[in-house]
C-alpha positions in Angstrom: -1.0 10.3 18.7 -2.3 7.2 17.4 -5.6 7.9 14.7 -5.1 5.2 12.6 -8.2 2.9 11.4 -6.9 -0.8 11.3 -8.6 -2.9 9.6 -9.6 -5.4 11.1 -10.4 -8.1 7.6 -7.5 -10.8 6.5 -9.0 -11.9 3.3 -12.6 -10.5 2.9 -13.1 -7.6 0.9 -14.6 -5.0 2.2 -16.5 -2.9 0.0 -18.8 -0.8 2.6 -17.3 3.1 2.6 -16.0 3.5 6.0 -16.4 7.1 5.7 -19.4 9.8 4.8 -21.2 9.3 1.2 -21.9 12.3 -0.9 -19.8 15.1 -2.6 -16.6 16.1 -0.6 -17.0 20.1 0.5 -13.7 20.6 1.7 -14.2 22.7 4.6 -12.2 25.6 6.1 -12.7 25.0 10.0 -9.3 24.2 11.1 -10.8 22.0 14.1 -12.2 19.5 10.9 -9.7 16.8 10.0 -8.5 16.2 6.9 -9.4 12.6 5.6 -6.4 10.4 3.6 -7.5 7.6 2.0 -4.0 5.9 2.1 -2.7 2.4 1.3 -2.2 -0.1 3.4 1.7 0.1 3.1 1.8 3.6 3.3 0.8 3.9 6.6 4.0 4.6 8.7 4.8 7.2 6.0 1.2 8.7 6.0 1.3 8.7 9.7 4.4 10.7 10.2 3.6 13.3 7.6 0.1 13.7 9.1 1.7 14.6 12.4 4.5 16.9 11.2 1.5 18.6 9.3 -1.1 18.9 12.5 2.5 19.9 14.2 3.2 22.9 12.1 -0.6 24.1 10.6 -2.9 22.5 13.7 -5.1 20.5 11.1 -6.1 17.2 12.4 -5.9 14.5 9.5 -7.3 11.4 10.2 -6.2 8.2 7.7 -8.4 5.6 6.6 -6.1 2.9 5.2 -6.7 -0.5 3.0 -6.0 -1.9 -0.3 -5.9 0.8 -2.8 -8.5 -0.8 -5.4 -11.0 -0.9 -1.8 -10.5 2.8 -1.4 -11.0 3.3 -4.9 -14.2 1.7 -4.9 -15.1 3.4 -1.9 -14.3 7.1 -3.4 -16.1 6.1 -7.0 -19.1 5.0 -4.5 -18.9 9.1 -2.9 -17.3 8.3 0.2 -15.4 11.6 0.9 -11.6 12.1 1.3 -9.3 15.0 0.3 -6.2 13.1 -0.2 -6.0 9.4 -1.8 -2.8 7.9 -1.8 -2.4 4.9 -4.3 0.1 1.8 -4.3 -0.4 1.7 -8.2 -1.0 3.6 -11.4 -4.2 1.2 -12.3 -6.0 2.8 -9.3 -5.0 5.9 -9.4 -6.2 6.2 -13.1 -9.2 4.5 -12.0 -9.8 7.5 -9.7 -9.2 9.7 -12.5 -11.3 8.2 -15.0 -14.5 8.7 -12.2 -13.4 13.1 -12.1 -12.6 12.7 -9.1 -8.8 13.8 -9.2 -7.5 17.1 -9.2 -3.8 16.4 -9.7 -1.6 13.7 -8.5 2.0 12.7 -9.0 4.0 9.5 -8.3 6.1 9.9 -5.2 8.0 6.7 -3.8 8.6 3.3 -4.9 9.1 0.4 -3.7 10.7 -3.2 -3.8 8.7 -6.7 -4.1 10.2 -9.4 -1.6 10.5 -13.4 -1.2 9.5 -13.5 3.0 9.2 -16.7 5.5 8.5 -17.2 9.2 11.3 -15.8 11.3 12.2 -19.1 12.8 12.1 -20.9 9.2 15.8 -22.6 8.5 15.9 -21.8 5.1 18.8 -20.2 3.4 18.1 -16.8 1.2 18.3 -17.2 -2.2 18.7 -15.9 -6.1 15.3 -15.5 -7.4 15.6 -15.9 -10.7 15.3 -18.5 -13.8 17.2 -21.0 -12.1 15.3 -21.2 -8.6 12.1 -23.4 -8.0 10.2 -21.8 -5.9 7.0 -23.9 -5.9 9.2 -26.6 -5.2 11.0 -25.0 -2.5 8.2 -25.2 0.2 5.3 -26.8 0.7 2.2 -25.6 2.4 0.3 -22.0 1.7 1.5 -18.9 0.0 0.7 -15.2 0.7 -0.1 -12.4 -1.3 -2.2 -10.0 -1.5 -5.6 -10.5 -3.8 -4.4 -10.0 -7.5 -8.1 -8.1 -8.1 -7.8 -5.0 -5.6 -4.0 -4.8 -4.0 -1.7 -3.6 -5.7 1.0 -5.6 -4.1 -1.4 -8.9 -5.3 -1.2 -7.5 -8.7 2.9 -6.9 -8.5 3.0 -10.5 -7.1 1.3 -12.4 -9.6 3.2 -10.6 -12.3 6.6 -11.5 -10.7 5.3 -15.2 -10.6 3.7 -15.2 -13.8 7.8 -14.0 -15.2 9.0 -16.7 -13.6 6.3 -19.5 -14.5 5.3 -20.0 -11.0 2.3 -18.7 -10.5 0.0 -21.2 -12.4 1.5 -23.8 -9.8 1.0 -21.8 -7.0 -2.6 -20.7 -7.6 -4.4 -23.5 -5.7 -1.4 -22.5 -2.8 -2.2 -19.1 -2.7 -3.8 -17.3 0.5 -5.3 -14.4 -1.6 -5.3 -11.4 1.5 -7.5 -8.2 1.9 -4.2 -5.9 1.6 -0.2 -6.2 2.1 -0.4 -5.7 5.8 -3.0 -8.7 6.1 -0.6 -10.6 3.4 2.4 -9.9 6.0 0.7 -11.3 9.1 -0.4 -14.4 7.8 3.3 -15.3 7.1 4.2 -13.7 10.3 1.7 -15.6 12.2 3.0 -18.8 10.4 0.3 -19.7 8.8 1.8 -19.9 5.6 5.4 -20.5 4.8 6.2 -18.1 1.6 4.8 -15.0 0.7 5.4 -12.1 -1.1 5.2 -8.6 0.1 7.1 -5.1 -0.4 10.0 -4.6 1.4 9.3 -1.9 3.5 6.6 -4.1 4.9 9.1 -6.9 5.4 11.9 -4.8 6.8 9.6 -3.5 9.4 8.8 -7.1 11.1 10.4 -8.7 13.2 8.2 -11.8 12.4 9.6 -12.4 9.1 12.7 -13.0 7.1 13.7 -11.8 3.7 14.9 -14.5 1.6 15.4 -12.6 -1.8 14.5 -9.3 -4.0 11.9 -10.4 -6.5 14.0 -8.6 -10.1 13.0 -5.0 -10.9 12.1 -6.9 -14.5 9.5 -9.4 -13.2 6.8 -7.0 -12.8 5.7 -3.3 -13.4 7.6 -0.5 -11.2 6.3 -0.1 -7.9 5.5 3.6 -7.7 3.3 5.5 -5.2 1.0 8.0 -6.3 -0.4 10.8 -4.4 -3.6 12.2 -5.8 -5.5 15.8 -4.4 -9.1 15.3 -4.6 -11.6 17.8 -6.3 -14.1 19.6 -4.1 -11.4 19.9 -1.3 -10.8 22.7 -0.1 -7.5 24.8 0.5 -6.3 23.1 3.5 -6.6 19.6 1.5 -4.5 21.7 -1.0 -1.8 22.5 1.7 -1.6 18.9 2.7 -1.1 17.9 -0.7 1.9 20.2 -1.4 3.2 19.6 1.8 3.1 15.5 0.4 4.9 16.6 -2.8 6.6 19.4 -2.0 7.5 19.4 1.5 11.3 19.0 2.5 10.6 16.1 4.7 8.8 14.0 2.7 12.5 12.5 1.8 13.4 11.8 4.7 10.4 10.1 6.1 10.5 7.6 3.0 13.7 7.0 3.3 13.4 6.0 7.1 10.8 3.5 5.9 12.9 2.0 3.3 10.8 3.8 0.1 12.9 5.2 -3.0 12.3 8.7 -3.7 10.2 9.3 -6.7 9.8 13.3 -6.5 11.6 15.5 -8.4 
């Protein structure tokens, strides 16, 4: 069953809620979905846990994803959700700071990438002091917008380590979210990029030419948030996220670490 909302923006930023305004009533009628405000790269994960869920309780949950600082925005504006899942502490906490979470833990990481066109004949390579990666292509890079995704924000911090990223600003395709980062360098529109890995793994389109260092830039940790005002089926979904024995599973099928007790 296929509910996902794509969207459908590369590099605009979309700050119109896509769902309801007001205060979220979670309701009790098991024929109204749940809503999960999810990011981009957490999609396939989202997806699968949604079915198992609407599998085992019969709650729909329908899955509105995009950059995590867009669904921020949109929650702090009153859109409604009952589940918001983050791709970084900064917008999580944002959420916080607004009263809009109930509880939340960090539940999967994730790695940052070097990616290229499929067909590109470059060799992989060590990213680290020694490497010139400015120098090593010319053309566009791709990234996801430093202000709103999360992956942007891990990016530039990797660069910045590395000196690279002042030299690559005027380069730099600034995308809507990690997916729309993904596709341009899928689509060969630009010849570098930087993405997660689980995103990269998952393409076809793309090849990995080398693991940005776990010291370049902030952990990449997942954090799943319960919403106030949501009612007890919200709650079940959110245990079922953090507690649930196949949460492990499904993250490790996608290529996520574990971050769950």
């Amino acid at each position: 069953m296929n509910r996902l909302f794509v969207l459908v923006s590369t590099f605009l930023f979309c700050s119109i809620p896509l769902f309801p305004m007001g205060n979220q009533e979670g309701s009790d009628n098991p024929t109204d979905p749940l809503i999960v405000f999810a990011a981009a790269s957490t999609i396939d994960v989202m997806q699968s846990l949604a079915d198992q869920f609407e599998e085992e309780t019969g709650r729909p949950v329908l899955l509105n994803p995009a950059s995590s600082g867009t669904l921020a925005k949109q929650l702090a504006q009153g859109a409604q959700a009952d589940i918001f899942i983050s791709a970084s502490k900064k917008w999580m906490d944002y959420a916080d700071e607004q009263g809009l979470v109930a509880a939340s833990i960090p539940f999967a990481g994730n790695r940052m990438v070097l990616i290229a066109p499929a067909d590109s004949s470059d060799e992989p390579v060590s990213i680290d002091s020694g490497f010139d990666l400015p120098g090593s292509f010319e053309g566009r890079f791709s990234m996801g917008d430093p202000a709103h995704v999360p992956a942007g924000a891990y990016g530039k911090e990797a660069l910045e380590f590395f000196g690279w990223y002042t030299v690559l600003e005027p380069r730099i395709l600034p995308a809507a979210n990690v997916r729309a980062a993904l596709s341009v360098v899928e689509l060969g529109e630009s010849e570098r990029g930087i993405v997660y890995r689980t995103d990269a793994l998952k393409s076809d389109k793309v090849r990995i030419l080398g693991e940005f260092p776990a010291e370049s830039h902030s952990p990449v940790s997942y954090f799943a948030a319960l919403l106030k005002d949501t009612g007890s089926p919200g709650e079940e979904f959110y245990d079922f996220i953090v507690k649930g024995s196949g949460t492990g599973a499904i993250l490790e099928e996608y290529g996520f670490e574990m971050k769950i007790p």
